[in-house]
N, C-alpha and C positions, 0 to 999 in steps of 0.2 A: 610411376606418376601417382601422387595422391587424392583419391577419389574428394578431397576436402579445399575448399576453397583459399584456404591458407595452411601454411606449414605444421605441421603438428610439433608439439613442442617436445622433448623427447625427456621422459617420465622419470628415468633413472637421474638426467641432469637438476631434475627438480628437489629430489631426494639429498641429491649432495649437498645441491646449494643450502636445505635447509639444516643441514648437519652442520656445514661452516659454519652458517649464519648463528644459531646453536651456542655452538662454541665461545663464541666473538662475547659470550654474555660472564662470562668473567671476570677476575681483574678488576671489580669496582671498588670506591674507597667509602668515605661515608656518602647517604642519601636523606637528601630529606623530602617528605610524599605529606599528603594530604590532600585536602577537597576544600573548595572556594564555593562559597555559599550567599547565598541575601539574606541578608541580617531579618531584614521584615518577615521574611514566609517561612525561612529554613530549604527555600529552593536550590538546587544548585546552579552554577552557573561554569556556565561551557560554553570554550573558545576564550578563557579568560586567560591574560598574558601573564605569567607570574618568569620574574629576573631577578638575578644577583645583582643589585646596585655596583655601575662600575665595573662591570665585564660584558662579556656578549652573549653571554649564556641565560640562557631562558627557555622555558616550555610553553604551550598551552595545557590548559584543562579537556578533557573528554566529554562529552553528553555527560557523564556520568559526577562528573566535574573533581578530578579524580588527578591530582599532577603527582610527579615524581623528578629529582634534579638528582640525578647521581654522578658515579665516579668524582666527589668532591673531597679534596684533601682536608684536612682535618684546621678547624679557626673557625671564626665568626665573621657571620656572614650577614649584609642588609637585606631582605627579600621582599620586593614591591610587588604588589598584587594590583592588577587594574585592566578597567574592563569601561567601553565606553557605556554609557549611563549609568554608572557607580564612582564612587570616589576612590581616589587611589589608597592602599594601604599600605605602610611598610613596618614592620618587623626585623629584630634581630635574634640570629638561631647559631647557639655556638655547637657544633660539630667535633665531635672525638675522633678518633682515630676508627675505622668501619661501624661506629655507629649509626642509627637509621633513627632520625628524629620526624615524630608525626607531627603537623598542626591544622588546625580546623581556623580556616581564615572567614572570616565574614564581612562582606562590601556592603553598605551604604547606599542605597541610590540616588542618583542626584538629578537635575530635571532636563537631561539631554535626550532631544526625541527621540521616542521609541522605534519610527519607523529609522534613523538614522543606525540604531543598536539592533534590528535585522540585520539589514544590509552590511555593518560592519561585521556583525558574527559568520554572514557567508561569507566575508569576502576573505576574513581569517582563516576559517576554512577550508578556503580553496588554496589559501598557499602551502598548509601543512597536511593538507591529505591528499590522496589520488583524486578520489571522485569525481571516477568518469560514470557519465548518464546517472549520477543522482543529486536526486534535486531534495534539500533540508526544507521541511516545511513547517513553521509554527503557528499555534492559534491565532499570533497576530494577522498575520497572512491570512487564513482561513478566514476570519471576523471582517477584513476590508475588501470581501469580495459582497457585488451585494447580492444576496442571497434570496431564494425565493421564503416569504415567510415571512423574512426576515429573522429568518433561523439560522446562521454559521454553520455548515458541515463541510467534511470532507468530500462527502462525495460529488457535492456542486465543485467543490475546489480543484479537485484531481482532474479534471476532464482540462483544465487549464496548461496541464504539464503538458511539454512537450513530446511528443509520441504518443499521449493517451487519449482514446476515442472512443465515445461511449454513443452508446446507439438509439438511445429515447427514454421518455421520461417514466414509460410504465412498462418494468418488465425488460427494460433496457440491457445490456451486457457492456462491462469497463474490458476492452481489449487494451493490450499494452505492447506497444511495439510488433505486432506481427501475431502478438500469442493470446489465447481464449483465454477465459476469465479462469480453468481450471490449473490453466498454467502458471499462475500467478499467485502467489505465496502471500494470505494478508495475517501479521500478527500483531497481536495486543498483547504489549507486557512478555510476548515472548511465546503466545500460547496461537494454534491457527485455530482462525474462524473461516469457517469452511463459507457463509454468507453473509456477508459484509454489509447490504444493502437489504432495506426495504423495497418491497415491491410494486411502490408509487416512483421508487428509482432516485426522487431527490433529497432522501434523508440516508443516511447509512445509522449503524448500530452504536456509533461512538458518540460521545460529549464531548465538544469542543472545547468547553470552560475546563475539563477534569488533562487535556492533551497538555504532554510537556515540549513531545517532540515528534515528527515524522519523518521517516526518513524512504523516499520514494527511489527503486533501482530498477531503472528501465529496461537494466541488460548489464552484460559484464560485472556482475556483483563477485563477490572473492567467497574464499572457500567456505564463511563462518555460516553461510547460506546453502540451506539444497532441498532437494525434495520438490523443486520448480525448474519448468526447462527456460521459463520469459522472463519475468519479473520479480518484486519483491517490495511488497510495502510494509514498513516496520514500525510501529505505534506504540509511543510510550505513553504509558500516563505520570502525571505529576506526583507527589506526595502531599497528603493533607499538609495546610497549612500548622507550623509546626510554633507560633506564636501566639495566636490566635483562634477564635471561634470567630466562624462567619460562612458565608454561601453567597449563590445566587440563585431567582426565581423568576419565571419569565413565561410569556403568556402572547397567543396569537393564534390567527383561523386554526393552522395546521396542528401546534402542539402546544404544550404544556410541558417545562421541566424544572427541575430544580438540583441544586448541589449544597451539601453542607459536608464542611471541614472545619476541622481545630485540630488543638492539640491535646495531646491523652499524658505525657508526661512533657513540658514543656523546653524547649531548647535554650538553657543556657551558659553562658561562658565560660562559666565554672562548674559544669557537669558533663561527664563524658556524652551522657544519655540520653535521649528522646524520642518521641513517636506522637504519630495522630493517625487521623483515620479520614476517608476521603469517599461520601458517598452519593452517587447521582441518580435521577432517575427521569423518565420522559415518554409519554403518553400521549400518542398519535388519536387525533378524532376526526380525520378527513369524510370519514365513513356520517357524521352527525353533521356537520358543517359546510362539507359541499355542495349539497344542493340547496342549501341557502343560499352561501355566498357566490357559486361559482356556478350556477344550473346551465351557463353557455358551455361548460368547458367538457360535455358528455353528451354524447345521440341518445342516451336510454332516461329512464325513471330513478335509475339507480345510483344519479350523482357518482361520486369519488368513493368506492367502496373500500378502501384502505385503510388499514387500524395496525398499531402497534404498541407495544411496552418496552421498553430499555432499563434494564436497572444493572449496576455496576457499582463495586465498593471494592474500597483498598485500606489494608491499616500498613504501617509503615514504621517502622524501630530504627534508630541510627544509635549505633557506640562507636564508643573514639573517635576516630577524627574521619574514616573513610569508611567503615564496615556497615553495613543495613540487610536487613533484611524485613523483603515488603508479603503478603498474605493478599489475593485477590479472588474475587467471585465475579461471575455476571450471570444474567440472563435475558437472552431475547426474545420476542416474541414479534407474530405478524402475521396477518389475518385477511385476505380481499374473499369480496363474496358478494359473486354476480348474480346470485339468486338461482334461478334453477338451471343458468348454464353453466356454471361452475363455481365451486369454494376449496378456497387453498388455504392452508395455513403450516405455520412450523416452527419450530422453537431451539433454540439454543441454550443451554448451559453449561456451564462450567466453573473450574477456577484453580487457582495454584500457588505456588509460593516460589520466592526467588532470593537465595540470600549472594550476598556480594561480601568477603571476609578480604579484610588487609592484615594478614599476619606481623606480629611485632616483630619480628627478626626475622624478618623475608623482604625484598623488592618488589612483590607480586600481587595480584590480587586476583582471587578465588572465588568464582561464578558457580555457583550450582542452581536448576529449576528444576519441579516438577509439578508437570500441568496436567489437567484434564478437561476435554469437553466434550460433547454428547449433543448432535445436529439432527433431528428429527422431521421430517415435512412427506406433506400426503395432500394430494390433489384429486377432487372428484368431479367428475363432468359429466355432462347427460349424453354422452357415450357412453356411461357404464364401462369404462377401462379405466377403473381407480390405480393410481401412481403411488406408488408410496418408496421412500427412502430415510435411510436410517448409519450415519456413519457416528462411531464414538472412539475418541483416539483418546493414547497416554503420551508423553512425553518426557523422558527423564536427559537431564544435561548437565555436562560438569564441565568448563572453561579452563583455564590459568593463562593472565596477564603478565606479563614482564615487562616492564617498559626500562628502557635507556636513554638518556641524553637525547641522542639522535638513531633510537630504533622503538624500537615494538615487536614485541612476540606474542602470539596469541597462538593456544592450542586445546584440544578437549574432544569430546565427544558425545555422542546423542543417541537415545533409542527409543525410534516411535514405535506404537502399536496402535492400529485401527483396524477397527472392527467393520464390514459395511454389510448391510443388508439392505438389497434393493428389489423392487418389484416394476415391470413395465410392461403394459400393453401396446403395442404399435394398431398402426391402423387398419390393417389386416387381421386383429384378433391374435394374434400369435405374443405370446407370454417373455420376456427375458426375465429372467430370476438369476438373483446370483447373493450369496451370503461365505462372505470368507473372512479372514484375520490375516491381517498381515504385519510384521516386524521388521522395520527397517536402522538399521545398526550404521552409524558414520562417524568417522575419527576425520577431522582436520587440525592442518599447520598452517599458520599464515604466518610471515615475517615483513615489517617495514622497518625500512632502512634510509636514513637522507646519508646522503656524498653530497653535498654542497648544495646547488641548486640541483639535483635529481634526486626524487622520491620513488624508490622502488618497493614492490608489497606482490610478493610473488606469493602463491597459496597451493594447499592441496584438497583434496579432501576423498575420501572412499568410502565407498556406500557400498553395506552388504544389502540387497532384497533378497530375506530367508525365503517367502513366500515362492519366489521366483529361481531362488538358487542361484541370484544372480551378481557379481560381485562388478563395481566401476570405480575406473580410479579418475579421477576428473583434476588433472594440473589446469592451473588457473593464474593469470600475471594481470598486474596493474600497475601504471607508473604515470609521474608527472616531472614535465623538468620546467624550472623558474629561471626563461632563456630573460628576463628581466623583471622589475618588482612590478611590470604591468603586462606582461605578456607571457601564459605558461600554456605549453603541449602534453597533451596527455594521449595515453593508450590502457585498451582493457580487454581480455580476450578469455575463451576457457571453454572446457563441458560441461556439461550440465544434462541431467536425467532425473526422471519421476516416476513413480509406480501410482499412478494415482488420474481415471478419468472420469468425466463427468456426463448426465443425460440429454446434457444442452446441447444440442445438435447446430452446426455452422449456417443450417437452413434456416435456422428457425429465429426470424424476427423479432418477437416478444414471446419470450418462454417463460414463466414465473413458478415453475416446477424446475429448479435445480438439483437433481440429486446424484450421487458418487458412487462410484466401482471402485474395487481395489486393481491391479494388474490380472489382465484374464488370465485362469491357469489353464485355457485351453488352447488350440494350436488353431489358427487362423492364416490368410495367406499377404503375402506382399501384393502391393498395388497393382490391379489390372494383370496377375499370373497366378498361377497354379501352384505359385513354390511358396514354401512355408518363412515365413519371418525367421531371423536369426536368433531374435530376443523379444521379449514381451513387456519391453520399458518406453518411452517417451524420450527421446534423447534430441538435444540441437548443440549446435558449437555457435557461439558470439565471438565479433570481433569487429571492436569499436576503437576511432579517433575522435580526437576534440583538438580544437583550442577556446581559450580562455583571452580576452582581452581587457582589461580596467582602461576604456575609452576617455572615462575620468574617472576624477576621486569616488563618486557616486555613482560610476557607468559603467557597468560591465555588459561584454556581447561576447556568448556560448557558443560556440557551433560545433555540433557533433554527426560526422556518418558515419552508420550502423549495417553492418549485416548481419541476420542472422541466419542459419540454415537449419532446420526442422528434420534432421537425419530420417526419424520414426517420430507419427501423429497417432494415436489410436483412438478410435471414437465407438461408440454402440455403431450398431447398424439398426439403422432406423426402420431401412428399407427391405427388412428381412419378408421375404414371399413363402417360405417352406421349412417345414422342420429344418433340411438338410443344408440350409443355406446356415452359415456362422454369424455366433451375437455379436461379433466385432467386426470392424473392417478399420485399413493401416492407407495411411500416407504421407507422403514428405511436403515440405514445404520452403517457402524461403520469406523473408523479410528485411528489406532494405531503405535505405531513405537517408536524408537531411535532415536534422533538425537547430533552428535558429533562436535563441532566446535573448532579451537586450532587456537588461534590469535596473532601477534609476531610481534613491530614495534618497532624498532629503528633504529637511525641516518636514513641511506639512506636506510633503507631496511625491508620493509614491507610482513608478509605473512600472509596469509587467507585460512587454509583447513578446508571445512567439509564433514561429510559424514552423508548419510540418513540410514536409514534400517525401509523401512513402507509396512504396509499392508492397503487395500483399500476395502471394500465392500461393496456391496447391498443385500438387498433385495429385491424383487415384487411383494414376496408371493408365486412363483411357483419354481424358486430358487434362490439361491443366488450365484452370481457371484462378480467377481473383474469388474471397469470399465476401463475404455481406459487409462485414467489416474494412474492407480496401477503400480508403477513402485519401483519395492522393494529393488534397491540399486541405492543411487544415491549419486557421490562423485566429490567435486566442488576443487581445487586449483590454487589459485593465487598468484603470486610472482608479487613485484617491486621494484626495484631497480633504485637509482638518483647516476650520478655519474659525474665526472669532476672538476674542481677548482670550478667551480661556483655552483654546481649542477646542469648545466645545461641541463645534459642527464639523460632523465627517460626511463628505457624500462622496460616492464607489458609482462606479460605471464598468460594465463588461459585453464586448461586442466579440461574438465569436461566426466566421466562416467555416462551413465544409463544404466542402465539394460532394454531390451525388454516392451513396452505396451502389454496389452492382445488385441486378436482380439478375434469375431466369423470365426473358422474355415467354408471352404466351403463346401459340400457334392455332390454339382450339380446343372446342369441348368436345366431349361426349358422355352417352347415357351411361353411367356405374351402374350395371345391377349387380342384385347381391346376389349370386348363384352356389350359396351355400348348401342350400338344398336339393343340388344337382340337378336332376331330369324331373324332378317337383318343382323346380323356381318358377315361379310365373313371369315370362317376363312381356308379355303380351298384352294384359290388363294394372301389372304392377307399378309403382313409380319407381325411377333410378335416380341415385344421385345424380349431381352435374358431376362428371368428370373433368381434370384438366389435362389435355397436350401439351406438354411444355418444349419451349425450346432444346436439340439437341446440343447446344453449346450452352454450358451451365454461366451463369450471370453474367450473361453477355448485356444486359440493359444497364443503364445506370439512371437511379429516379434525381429528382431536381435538386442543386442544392439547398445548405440548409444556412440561416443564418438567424441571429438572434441576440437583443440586446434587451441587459438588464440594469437596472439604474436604481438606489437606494440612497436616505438621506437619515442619519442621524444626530439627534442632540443630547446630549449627557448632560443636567442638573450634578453638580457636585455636593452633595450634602453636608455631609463631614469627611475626614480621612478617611474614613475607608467603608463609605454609604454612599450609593449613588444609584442614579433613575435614568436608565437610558430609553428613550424613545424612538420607534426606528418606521419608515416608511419604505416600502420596496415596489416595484414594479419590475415582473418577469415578463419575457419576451414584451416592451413598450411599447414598439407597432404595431402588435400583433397578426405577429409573419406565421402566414399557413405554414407551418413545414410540416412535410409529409412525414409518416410512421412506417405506414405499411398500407400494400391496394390490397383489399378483399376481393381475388379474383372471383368467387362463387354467387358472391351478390353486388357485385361490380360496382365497389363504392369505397372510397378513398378513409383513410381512417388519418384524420393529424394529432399533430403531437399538444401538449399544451398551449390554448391562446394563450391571449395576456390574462395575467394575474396580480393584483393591486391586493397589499396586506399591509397592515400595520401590528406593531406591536411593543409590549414591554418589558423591559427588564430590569430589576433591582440586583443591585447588589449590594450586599455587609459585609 
């Protein structure tokens, strides 16, 4: 009987099928490939339909907008390019006998609502890829949430996906599906940022205006992903504007940013050649501005102590018709400082380069990066147990695409290096150190395949941990079948493992000292026994359903249930009492649930509801409890609405429910002394801390729900084509609902999360 919740898939069968499937890439006759572009910016565009006039044959474009029509016997052919808010194109391409002709198409836009040209790009989407539990997110999207600020991010956005639950506004943690935030893979352009988020929780590191594409996997991701056992958010940015010089600038309580793009050699018709360059930046003053504006929204003197820097640039080359290659940088920063109880700060940088080659006499296209970044952060408190953490990784990658009529091959391979060097005091004075390197080495195969109405995308992938000595071979399947043009079923399953944890302990409510371990090299024991772990990895198996319904033309309703199972968890041990007691401690876990999503855009009027229903566990071998994060109903809606002759009024509304976190209940105090000084402590004239008793059953409480509406209104002056002033009003939390953060058991006083908050602000754009 297998110790696994569902069948294991048997590894040698995976091997073959990809050697067939392999094979099956022969035999082709001429192709013709290219990339479909917007004529105004030089953006690409994906999910665009390009057809041979007069037969049934036709492709989409990729994210990368990147098509290919092969096995085509040799004549002249119409080929129609069209995509909804663009004008349609057509072209004629005469074809040789195994020749491979490129062309660089360019769309037009025309004035079909944009929120209608969302909605159709998912909906194209959804019928020619698997994707199961991932949700495509674009700035449009992100900008009609309304935002505190009236600032567009991600991070306010994300907590809307279904499965994703984020714990408060300062110092908060994004859990995703079951797993902690160290579980979850966040890339930019390809490179990981190990901390995503500022430390006031509702701004993250990224520009919304600079975002081309996101692509959120809440589970069941395929082989092209690892080094995470939960999740996976994947963030592109755009390419300077490749016609033009122009930006935006933009100004309100919280921040200040701005973006300016053009072009460096300019894109046109009759030159293979082009580039621009793409750079943003954005500077946080909550630290100067909150206790002006906001003096209700803090118990102390110290207003919003929060500051930060974001600066980020891209230049960007394109030849011929599909090859580019893009050159990135960033650097973060972020800084709270509560005065003489504590000052944290930490900084991010990096950067990399990513070239994408379409050989002239190949079908394929040819991915290589190589990234770098360098995560630094140190915490000091008037404990005198200064924190400090330090991880710096490399990454090198080389891809190869092949695409077919009706397949897809993708194959390549990855080698990270990271560095970590950590320091931690516990609360008992006792020291964790640890400073190691570690090298992890992964080859994967993915193949997708359509038979008709069934999409199959079977994957592999193997990971060496040198560090570890440890080698996993992780098969992975994903499939959709289109049982009609309005109703499709999906499936998505696989291992998954990580060498990689963090200092953020599952207790700990608001932690704003994040910092990383590599895999401990030392021997530690299984949950609640004596016996030694088998392996010193992070490992879970996923295995998710869905369907998919088009209720109508503009109405789809998602619904997916998810198990996940947590084989091995490993965490610091927080709770370490004695030399001889071990820096780590392991345990299992499981995560399951429903999740419902019902999405509806047209003309002016866009809506986005979903709701959760999940369960959370641990194990530790002595029992098993829910963690802080279990929060077993959780329901997001969003309305927006543009309106006026011009469309010039947008107003956004989000009203979100959760149900209670669990806590550990209290039982009682008692006096802490410090009996450091053994048979010298005084404990008879001395003061003790307050001790806590806590309950022996770990988060058996659950504190009150939470709930929260936010509501913004903007209007955009149109100046000229491509100048405009947008003006934006928002109101966070608008009743200003108490919801609870966390209870200070020691001074027995409730701490909440943000009241309401009323901003306005501006933005220009050229």
């Amino acid at each position: 009987m297998s110790k696994y919740p569902f069948p294991i898939p048997c590894k040698s069968c995976f091997v073959a099928f990809f050697l067939l499937a392999a094979s099956a890439l022969g035999a082709q006759n001429g192709v013709i490939r290219g990339t479909v572009i917007d004529e105004g910016s030089g953006d690409p565009v994906p999910f665009a339909t390009v057809r041979i006039q007069g037969t049934t044959l036709g492709v989409n474009t990729d994210l990368d907008c990147i098509l290919a029509l092969t096995g085509l016997a040799p004549g002249t052919y119409n080929i129609v390019a069209s995509f909804l808010g663009y004008d349609s194109l057509q072209l004629e391409i005469t074809l040789g006998a195994g020749e491979i002709v490129s062309r660089r198409i360019l769309l037009k836009e025309s004035g079909i609502q944009l929120q209608t040209v969302d909605v159709s790009g998912a909906r194209e989407a959804a019928r020619t890829d698997v994707q199961v539990s991932k949700t495509m997110v674009t700035p449009r999207q992100i900008k009609s949430l309304p935002s505190t600020g009236g600032v567009p991010d991600i991070a306010q956005y994300l907590p809307v996906i279904p499965g994703i639950v984020f714990t408060g506004d300062q110092g908060g943690q994004l859990y995703i599906r079951g797993g902690s935030p160290v579980q979850n893979k966040i890339l930019l352009d390809g490179m990981t940022i190990y901390n995503p988020f500022h430390s006031i929780g509702l701004f993250s590191v990224f520009e919304t205006e600079a975002i081309r594409n996101i692509d959120v996997m809440t589970g069941g991701f395929g082989a092209d992903y690892g080094g995470r056992v939960s999740a996976i958010v994947d963030i592109t940015t755009r390419e300077g504007n490749m016609k033009r010089f122009g930006g935006m600038a933009g100004i309100n309580p919280f921040q200040a940013n701005l973006l300016l793009e053009g072009p460096i050699q300019k894109l046109r018709d009759d030159k293979p050649t082009s580039s621009s360059f793409l750079l943003t930046a954005k500077q946080g003053y909550l630290d100067r501005t909150g206790k002006s504006l906001y003096p209700y929204a803090v118990n102390d003197s110290l207003g919003l102590p929060f500051s930060y820097r974001d600066l980020y640039g891209k230049l960007s080359f394109m030849a011929g018709s599909a090859s580019r290659i893009s050159l990135f940088g960033f650097s973060f920063e972020d800084a709270v400082d509560y005065g003489q109880t504590a000052r944290l700060n930490w900084e991010n940088q990096g950067g990399g380069m990513r070239v994408s080659v379409v050989p002239g006499n190949s079908n394929a296209v040819i991915g290589a990066q190589i990234s770098y970044t360098d995560y630094r952060i140190q915490l000091a408190q008037a404990d005198n147990r200064p924190r400090r953490s330090r991880i710096s990784s490399f990454n090198i990658a080389f891809d190869f695409t092949f695409f077919g009529l009706d397949s897809e091959t993708k194959y390549g391979f990855d080698i990270q290096g990271f560095n970590t060097d950590f320091t931690y005091t516990n609360f008992l004075n006792y020291r964790v150190q640890q400073e190691s390197f570690n090298t992890d080495i992964a080859g994967f195969f993915r193949y997708k395949k359509r038979w008709g109405n069934l999409i199959l995308e079977p994957s592999i992938r193997l990971n060496y941990y040198s560090a570890l000595n440890d080698m996993e071979l992780e098969p992975r399947i994903g499939m959709k079948y289109n049982a009609t043009e309005f109703l499709r079923f999906k499936l998505a399953g696989g291992f998954y493992s990580q060498n990689l944890i963090s200092s953020v302990n599952e207790l700990d409510v608001v932690n704003l000292f994040v910092g990383f371990l590599g895999g401990p090299d030392e021997q530690f024991f299984q949950p609640g026994s004596t016996e030694r772990v088998e392996h010193r990895l992070q490992k879970a198996i996923h295995g998710i359903a869905g369907v998919e319904i088009d209720l109508m033309n503009n109405l789809t309703l998602n619904v997916e249930p998810y198990y996940k199972r947590f084989t091995q968890l490993i965490a610091l041990n927080r709770n370490k009492r004695k030399i001889s007691d071990p820096n780590y401690q392991a345990e299992t876990g499981d995560a399951y649930g429903i999740d419902f999503s019902l999405q509806y855009g047209f003309r002016q009027l866009s809506f986005w509801g979903t709701y959760s229903l999940a369960w959370v566990t641990r194990n530790d071998g002595v029992q098993e409890y829910p963690p802080i994060f279990d929060r077993r109903h959780n329901i997001n809606a969003l309305l927006t609405y543009s309106f006026g002759k011009k469309q010039e009024w947008e107003a956004a509304l989000r009203w979100n429910f959760g149900s209670g976190f669990p806590f550990t209940l209290t039982q009682g105090f008692y006096g802490n002394y410090n009996l450091s000084d053994g048979i010298n402590a005084d404990i008879l004239t001395g003061n003790s801390d307050l001790g806590i008793i806590y309950d022996e059953k770990r988060n058996a409480g659950r504190l009150p729900a939470y709930h929260r509406m936010d509501l913004s209104l903007k209007y955009t002056w149109k100046l000229t084509k491509f100048t405009s002033l947008e003006a934006n009003a928002s109101v966070t939390n608008a009743y200003n609902r108490d919801n609870i953060f966390f209870f200070d058991r020691v001074n027995y006083s409730r701490v909440d999360q943000l009241p309401i908050l009323p901003s306005a602000g501006l933005t220009f754009k050229f």
